[in-house]
N, C-alpha and C positions, 0 to 999 in steps of 0.2 A: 667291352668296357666303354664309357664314353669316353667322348671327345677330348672333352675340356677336362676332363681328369687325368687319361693317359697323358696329357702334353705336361700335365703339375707335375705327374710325377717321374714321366723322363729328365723334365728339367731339374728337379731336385734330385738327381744323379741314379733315381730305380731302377736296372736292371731286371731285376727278377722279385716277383712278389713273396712275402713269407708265407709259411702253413694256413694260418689261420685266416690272413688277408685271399687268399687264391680258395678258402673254405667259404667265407662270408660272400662272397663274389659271385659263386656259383648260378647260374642264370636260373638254374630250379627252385633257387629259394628268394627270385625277387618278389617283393611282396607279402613273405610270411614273418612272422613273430621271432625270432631265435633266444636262446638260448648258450653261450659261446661261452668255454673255460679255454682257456692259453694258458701258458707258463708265461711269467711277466717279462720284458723285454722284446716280448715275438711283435710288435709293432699292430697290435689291438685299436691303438688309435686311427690309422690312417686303414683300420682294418672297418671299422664301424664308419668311419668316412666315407669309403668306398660303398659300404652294403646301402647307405640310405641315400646314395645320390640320385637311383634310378626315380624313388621314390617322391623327391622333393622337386627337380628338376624338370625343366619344361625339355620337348621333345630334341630340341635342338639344344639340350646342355646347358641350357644358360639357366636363370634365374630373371623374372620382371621386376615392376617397381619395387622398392623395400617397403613391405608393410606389415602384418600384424603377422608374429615370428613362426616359420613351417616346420620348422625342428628344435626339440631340446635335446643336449646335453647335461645330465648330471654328473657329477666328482664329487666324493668325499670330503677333500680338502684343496682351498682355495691356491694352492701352487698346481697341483695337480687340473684344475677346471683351466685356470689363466694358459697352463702347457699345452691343454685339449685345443684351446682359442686359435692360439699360436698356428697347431700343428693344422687346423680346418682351415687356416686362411690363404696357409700357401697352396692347399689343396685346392678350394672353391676359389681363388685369385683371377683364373681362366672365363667361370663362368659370373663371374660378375655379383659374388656375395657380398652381403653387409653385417658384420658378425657382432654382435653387443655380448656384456658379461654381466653375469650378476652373482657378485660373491661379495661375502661376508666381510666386514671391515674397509671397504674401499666408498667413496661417498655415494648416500644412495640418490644424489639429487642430480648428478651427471648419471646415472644408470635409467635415472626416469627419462632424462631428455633424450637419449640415446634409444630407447625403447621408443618415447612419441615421435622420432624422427624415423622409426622404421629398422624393420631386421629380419633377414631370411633364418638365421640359427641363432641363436638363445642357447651360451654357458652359463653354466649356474651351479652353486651348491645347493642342498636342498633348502636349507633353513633361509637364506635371504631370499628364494625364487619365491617360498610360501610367503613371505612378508610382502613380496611384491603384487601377488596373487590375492591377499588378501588386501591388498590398499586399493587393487584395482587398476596397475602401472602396467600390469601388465595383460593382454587378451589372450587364451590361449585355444581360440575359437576355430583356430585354421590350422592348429598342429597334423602335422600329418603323421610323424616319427617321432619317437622317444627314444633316446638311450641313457642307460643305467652304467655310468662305467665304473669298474670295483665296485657293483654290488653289495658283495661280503663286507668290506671294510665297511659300506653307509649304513649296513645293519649294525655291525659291531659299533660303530660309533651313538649310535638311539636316535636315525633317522628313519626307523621303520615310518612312524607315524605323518613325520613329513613328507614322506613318499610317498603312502597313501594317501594323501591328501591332495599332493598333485597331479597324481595319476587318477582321481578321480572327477578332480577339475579340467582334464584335458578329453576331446572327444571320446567317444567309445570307438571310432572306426580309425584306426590310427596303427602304427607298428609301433610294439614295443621291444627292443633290443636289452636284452642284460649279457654284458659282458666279467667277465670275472673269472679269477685266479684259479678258484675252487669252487664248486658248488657245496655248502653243506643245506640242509637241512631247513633251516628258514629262506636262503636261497629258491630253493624249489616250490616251498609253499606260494613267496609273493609271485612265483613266473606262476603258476595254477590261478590264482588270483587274477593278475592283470594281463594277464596274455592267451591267446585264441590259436590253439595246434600247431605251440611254439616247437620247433627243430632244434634238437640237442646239436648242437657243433662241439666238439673237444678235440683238440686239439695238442692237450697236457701230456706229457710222456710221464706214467707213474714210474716205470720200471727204473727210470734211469736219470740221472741229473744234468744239469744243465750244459752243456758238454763245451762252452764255451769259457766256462767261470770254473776257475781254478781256485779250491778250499783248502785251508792251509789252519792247521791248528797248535800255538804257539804255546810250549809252557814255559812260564816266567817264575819266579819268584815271588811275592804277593807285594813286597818293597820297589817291583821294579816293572810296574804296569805304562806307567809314565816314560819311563826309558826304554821301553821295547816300541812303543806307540811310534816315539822319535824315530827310532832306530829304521822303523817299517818306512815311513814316511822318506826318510833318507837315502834309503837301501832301492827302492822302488822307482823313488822320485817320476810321482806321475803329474800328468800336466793339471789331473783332478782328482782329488782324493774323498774321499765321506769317513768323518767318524763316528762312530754311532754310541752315542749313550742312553741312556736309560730316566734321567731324571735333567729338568733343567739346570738346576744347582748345578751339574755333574758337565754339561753344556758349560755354563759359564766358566766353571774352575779349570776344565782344558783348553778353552779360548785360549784366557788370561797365560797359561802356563804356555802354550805355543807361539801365542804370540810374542812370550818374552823370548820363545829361544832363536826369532827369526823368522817365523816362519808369518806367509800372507796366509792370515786364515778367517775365517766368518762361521758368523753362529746361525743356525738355524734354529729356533723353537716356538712354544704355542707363546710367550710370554711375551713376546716382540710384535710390533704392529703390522700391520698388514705389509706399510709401503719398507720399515724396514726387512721383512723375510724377502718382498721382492728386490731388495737393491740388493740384496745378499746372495739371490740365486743369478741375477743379474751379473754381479763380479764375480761370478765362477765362469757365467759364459765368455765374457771380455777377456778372461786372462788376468783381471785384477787379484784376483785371489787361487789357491792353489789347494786347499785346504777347508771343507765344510763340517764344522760340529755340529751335529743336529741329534734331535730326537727322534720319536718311534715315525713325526710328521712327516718325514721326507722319506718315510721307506717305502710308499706306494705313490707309482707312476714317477717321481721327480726324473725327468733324460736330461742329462747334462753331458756335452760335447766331451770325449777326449777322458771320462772318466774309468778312469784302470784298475784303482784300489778303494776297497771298502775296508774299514776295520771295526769291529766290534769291540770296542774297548769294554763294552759290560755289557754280557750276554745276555740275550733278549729272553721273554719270557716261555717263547714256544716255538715250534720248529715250524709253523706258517709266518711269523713275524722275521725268523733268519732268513728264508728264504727271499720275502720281500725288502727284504735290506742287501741280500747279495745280490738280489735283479738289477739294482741301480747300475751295476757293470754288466760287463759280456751283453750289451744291447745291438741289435740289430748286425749282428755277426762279429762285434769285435771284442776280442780278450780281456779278461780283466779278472784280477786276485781277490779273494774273499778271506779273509785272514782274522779267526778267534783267538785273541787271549783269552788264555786259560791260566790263569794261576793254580796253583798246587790246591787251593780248597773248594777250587769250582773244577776240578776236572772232571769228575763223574758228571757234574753237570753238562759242560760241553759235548762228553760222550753220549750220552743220550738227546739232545738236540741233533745229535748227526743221525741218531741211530732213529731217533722219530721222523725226522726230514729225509732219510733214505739217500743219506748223501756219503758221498766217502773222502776223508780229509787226508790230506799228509800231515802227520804227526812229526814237528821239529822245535826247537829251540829261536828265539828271534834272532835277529842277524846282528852281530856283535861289533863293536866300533874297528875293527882290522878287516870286515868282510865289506863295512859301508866304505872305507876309505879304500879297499880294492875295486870296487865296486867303481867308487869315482874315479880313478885311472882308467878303469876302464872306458868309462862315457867319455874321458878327455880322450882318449887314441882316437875311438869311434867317431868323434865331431866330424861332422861334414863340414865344418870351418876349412878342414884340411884340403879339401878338394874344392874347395871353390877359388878363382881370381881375386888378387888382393889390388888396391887401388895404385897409383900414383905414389900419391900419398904416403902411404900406408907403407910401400916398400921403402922409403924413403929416410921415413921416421926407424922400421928393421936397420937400414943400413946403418944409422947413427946410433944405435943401441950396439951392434956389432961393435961399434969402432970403439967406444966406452965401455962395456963387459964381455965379458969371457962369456960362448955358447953359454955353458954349462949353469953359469951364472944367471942369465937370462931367463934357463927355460924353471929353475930352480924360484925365482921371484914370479913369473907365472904362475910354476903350479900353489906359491903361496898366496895370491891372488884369487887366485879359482877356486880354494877348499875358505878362504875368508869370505865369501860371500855368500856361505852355504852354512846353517847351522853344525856345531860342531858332534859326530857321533857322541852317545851315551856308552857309558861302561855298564856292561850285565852281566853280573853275578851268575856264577856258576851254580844251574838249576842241576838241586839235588830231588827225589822223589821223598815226600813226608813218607811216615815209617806208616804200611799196610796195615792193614787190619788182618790179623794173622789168624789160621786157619782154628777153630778152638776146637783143643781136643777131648774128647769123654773125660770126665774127670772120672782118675782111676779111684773107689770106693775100698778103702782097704779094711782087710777084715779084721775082726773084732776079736776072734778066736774064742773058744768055747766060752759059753755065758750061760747065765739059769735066767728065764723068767718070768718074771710076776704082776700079777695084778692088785691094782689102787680100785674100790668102789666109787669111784669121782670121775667124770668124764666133763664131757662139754657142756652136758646141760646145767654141771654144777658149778660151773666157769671154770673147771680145769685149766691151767696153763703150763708151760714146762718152765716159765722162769721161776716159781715158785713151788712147784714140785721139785723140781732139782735138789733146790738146797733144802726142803722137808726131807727128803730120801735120805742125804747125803749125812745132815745130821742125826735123824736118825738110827740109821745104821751103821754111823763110823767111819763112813767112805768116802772117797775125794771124788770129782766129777768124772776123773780118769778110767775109776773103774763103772762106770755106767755108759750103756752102750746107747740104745735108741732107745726113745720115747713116743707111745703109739698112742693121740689121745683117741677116744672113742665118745661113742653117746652117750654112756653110762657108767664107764671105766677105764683105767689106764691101763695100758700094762709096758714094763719095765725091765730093762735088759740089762742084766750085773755081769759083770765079769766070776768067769766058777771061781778062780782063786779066793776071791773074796766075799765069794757066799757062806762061807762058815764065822766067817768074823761079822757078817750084816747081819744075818739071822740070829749071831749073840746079843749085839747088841739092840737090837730091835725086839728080844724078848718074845715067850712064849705066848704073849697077846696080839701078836704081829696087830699092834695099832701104831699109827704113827701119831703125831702130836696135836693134828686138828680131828682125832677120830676117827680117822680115815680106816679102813680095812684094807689089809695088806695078805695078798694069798699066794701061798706057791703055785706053781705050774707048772705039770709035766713035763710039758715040750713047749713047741712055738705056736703063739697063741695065731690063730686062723684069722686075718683082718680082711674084712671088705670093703671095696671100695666105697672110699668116702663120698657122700650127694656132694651137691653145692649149698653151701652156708644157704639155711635160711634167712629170708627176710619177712616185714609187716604184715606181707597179704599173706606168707604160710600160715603166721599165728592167728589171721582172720575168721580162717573156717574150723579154728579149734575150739574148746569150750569158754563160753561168753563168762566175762566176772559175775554176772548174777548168779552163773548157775552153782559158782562154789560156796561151798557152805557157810553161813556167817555163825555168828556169835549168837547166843540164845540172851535176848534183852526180856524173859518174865512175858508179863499179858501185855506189854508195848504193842499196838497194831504196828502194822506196818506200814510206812509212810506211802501211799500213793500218788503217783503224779499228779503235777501242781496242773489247772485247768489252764486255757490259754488267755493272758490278760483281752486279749482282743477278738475274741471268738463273735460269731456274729449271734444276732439278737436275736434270730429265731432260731436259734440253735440250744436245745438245754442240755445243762451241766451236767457231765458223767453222772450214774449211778453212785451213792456214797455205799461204801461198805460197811461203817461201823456208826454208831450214835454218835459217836467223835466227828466222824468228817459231817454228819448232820448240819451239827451246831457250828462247823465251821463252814460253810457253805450258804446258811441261813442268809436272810435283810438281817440287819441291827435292827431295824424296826420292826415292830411286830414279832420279837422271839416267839415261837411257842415252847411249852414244856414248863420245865421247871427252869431251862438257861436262858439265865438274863442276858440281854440284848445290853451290848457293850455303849457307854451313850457317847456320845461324840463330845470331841474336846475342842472346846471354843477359845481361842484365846482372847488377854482381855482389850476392847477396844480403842484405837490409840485416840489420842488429840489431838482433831482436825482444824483449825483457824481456817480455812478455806470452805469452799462449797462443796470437799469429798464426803460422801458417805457417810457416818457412821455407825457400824453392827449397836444395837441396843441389847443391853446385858436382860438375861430373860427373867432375872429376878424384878419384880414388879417396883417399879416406884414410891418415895416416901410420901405418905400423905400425911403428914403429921401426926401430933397428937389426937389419944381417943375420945379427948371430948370436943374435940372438930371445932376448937375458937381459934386456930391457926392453920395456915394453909401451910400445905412444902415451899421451900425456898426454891426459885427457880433461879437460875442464871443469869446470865446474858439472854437478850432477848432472841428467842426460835432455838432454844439451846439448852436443854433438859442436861441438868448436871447429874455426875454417876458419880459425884463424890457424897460421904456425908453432910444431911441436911446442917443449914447455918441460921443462926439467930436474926431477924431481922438488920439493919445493918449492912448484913456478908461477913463482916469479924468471928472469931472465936467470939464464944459466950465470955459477955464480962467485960471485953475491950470495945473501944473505937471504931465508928469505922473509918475505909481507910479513906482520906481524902484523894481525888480526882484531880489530877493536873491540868485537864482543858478545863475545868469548869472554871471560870473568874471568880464568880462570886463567893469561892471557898479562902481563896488568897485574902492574906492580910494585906490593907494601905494605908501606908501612915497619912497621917491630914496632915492638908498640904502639898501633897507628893504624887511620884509616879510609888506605883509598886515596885517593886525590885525582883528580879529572875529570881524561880529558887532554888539556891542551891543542891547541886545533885543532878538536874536536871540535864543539865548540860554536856558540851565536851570539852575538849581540851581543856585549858584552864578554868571554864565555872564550872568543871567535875568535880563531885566529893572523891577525896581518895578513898582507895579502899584499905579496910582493915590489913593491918600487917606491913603496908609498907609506906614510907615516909612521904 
């Protein structure tokens, strides 16, 4: 191993390397492509740390100037990249690395200048490294190494494409590392893709689970999810807890609820800004908080110091997403509880989550407020307070407490001190099991006892039904539903099971025409009629290939031809019109113009032309013009001038014959003027008041 690496991580307390870090290591695969599946927690980061150092590192360990960046890292999600940063800094610390970030929500105007001042390793998410790639902030000319970490989840999330995109913008000659949980399927394809005689490393134990992490499956009451949560939290009391929901909403409403009972706790989710998720996984490390509600975000990769208990307060949706929710504990050797509520209507749920995930839970009830408040006696005996030196002071202040209360007194207002600074346990109901689903048994078919027979000529094709045969039967033959047994419909006939006692009284009443009341035919029968198993209901496309409506026989309409299809209105022009079949479709086929035969050609109907004052058109009516009288001393009256009138010809004038004509309002010289005078407007002509009124009203 190098230099500068074994000294980071003696210093950071390594003793002995994990599985997969002593697999990645291996001096046979410096240089090659990999491949690497771990179970999560196994310390994959300072595992792909280790694999690319040979690679980037100059012969004596170190790193030269900072400049255009030799390694990427990718993560999923930007807690997870910023952890990756963290964990590569104390590593390369030795050899003298300059590490910059590029994630998603954080300013991109200090990540450019951070980038033009130089960097040996480059964090990143995918989608901000492609923005940077694409603006051109960043070069990725001298990459030597690439790592993919959680793979699976960058696909799941629909960063295939910006992965391809930066793996295509980075050399061809370069190592590509994908580290990840599980390999499926699209997994494998992008390593065939972008990587060159990459080495499987696995390192994943299918057979067996995580042997660190302790599964615990709680059943509650569906009222008392909220109270068992507390109760964990109390009962457990670790220095870092995770609670895990399913929906933001569901994030905020247990914040809110926690935090009124006491408890320090902070929210994790996608709906919160970049710098508040970081101050939030920030006061888990400090100690400021004890308690993290997050969503499905923090289930891959988040290491948080000192963290013991997970709790699933709403179970996830797959037994790959529990598992990276129970990874957040039991990390790098130390113990920690993975603990499902299960309320009464998701238990079968929880059961198969264990039973997909191959894990094995203990099945118990939550820890009830007499086991938390034993629980806390116990941690008070336990206190190493006990065995450490007490000040000066300190004894000083005990002796004056002595001298003013009674032991007993004293240590009685302690322990009421001690349980008051701690939220108080919840009460839970005693978890009874919902009532099973009970085993169902044959239903016993009891017998009918002797009965006669008979067939109905009505079946199914005739829309036979039993609710309406029943009571035809019933009335007809005088019987109550009682004594009829089964009803067998068929394709073509029913047949009908009577009780024998009252087949002498049906058969009176139903008469020697055995018809029932819609004509039906009614027939005895021997024995028991022989039924074959019924098809399946027809449907549209059976009746498809059976006889077409044309081919049933119509109605005889006399020497009517018969109507042939209509031609197609838009048939093309060199195409001619079906054969006619009778002298009928002839004449209806023909021009109008030009009939031959004896059928007259239909003439076309003109309607009559309107009255245009403008310069449209007007059709000319085809009957010919007035030319006046026949001894030719008057000509036709024409109109207005270019304006052939289509009314009856007029007397010179323009009047009816016999009157005036009509006087011309522009003309002057038709107006009266008195001498002396102007003329005077003439009425009528005008509006408003020099209007004549009109008739009818005042």
């Amino acid at each position: 191993m190098i230099t500068t690496l074994a000294d980071a991580l003696a210093k950071q307390g390594y003793t002995d390397l994990t599985p997969v870090q002593v697999a990645v290591t291996d001096p046979d695969l410096e240089g090659q492509d990999l491949l690497v599946s771990a179970q999560t927690g196994s310390g994959k980061t300072v595992g792909f740390g280790l694999a690319i150092g040979p690679t980037i590192l100059a012969e004596d360990g170190t790193f030269g100037p900072a400049g255009r960046p030799l390694a990427l890292c990718i993560a999923p999600t930007r807690e997870l990249a910023l952890q990756v940063k963290r964990e590569l800094q104390w590593l390369y610390a030795g050899a003298g690395a300059t590490l910059a970030s590029c994630v998603g929500g954080m300013d991109f105007r200090d990540e450019r200048r951070s980038l033009e001042r130089g960097a040996h390793i480059v964090v990143a998410t995918p989608g901000r490294l492609r923005d940077h790639i694409m603006r051109g902030t960043i070069d990725l000319s001298d990459i030597k190494a690439v790592v993919l970490d959680e793979a699976d989840e960058m696909l799941d999330l629909g960063f295939r494409e910006d992965l391809e995109f930066i793996l295509d913008q980075a050399p061809k000659e370069r190592r590509t590392l994908l580290f990840s949980a599980t390999v499926p399927p699209m997994i494998a394809t992008l390593a065939k893709s972008y990587q060159k005689d990459a080495v499987r490393v696995a390192t994943a134990s299918k057979e067996k689970q995580h042997s660190d992490i302790e599964y615990r499956a709680l059943n509650v009451a569906n009222h008392d999810i909220d109270a068992a949560i507390v109760n964990l939290l109390r009962f457990y009391d670790a220095p870092n807890a995770i609670v895990f929901c399913n929906t933001r909403a569901s994030v905020t409403r247990l914040t809110t609820r926690l935090s009124n009972r006491g408890f320090s706790v902070v929210a994790l989710s996608g709906e919160l800004t970049q710098s508040e998720r970081s101050n939030a996984l920030q006061a888990m490390r400090d100690g400021r908080a004890k308690v993290c509600v997050a969503t499905d975000v923090a289930a891959r990769g988040i290491d948080l110091p000192n963290l013991e208990l997970v709790i699933h307060a709403e179970l996830p949706t797959n037994a790959e997403t529990l598992l990276h929710r129970s990874g957040r504990t039991g990390r790098a050797g130390r113990k920690g509880v993975s603990a499902l509520i299960a309320p009464s209507k998701m238990k079968r749920r929880a059961e198969n989550l264990l039973k997909w995930g191959k894990l094995t839970a203990t099945w118990a009830t939550p820890p009830t407020a007499d086991e938390v408040t034993a629980k806390d006696e116990e941690r008070l005996l336990t206190d190493p307070v006990w065995s450490e030196d007490f000040t000066e002071s300190e004894t000083e202040f005990a002796a004056r407490l002595l001298a003013a209360h009674d032991p007993e007194k004293i240590a009685a207002a302690y322990l009421r001190l001690y349980a008051g600074k701690q939220s108080a346990p919840e009460h839970i109901s005693e978890y009874k099991d919902g009532p099973q689903a009970k085993e169902r048994k044959p239903r016993e078919v009891k017998s009918f006892g002797p009965s006669k027979w008979f067939s109905v000529d009505v079946g199914r094709e005739g829309k036979a039904e039993a609710r309406w045969l029943l009571p035809m039967i019933c009335k007809a033959g005088g019987i109550t539903k009682n004594e009829i047994g089964a009803i067998r419909i068929q394709s073509n006939e029913t047949f009908v099971e009577i009780s024998e006692p009252a087949v002498a009284g049906f058969l009176k009443s139903v008469g020697g025409a055995m018809t029932l009341e819609n004509q039906a035919k009614l027939t005895e029968l021997d024995g028991p009629p022989q039924l074959g198993e019924r098809g399946p209901r027809k449907t549209k496309r059976d009746y498809d290939d059976g006889p077409k409506r044309d081919s049933k026989p119509r109605r005889d309409h006399g020497d009517k031809p018969k109507r042939e299809g209509k031609p197609k209105r838009h048939a093309p022009r060199d195409q001619a019109p079906p054969p006619p079949s009778t002298q009928h479709d002839v004449a209806a086929i023909q021009p109008i113009h030009g009939a031959a035969d004896d059928t007259k050609a239909r003439k076309p109907r003109h309607k009559p032309a309107r009255k245009d004052h403008g310069d449209a058109l007007v059709e000319k009516r085809s009957k010919p013009p007035y030319k006046g009288k026949s001894d030719g001393k008057k000509s036709a009256h024409k109109g207005k001038s270019g304006f052939n009138s289509d009314t009856k010809p007029r007397k010179p004038g323009g009047g009816k014959p016999g009157t005036k004509p009509a006087g011309n309002a522009s003309d002057p010289s038709k107006r009266f003027t008195p001498p002396g005078g102007k003329s005077k407007p003439r009425k009528g002509l005008g509006k408003g008041g020099n209007a004549t009124p009109r008739r009818g009203k005042p």
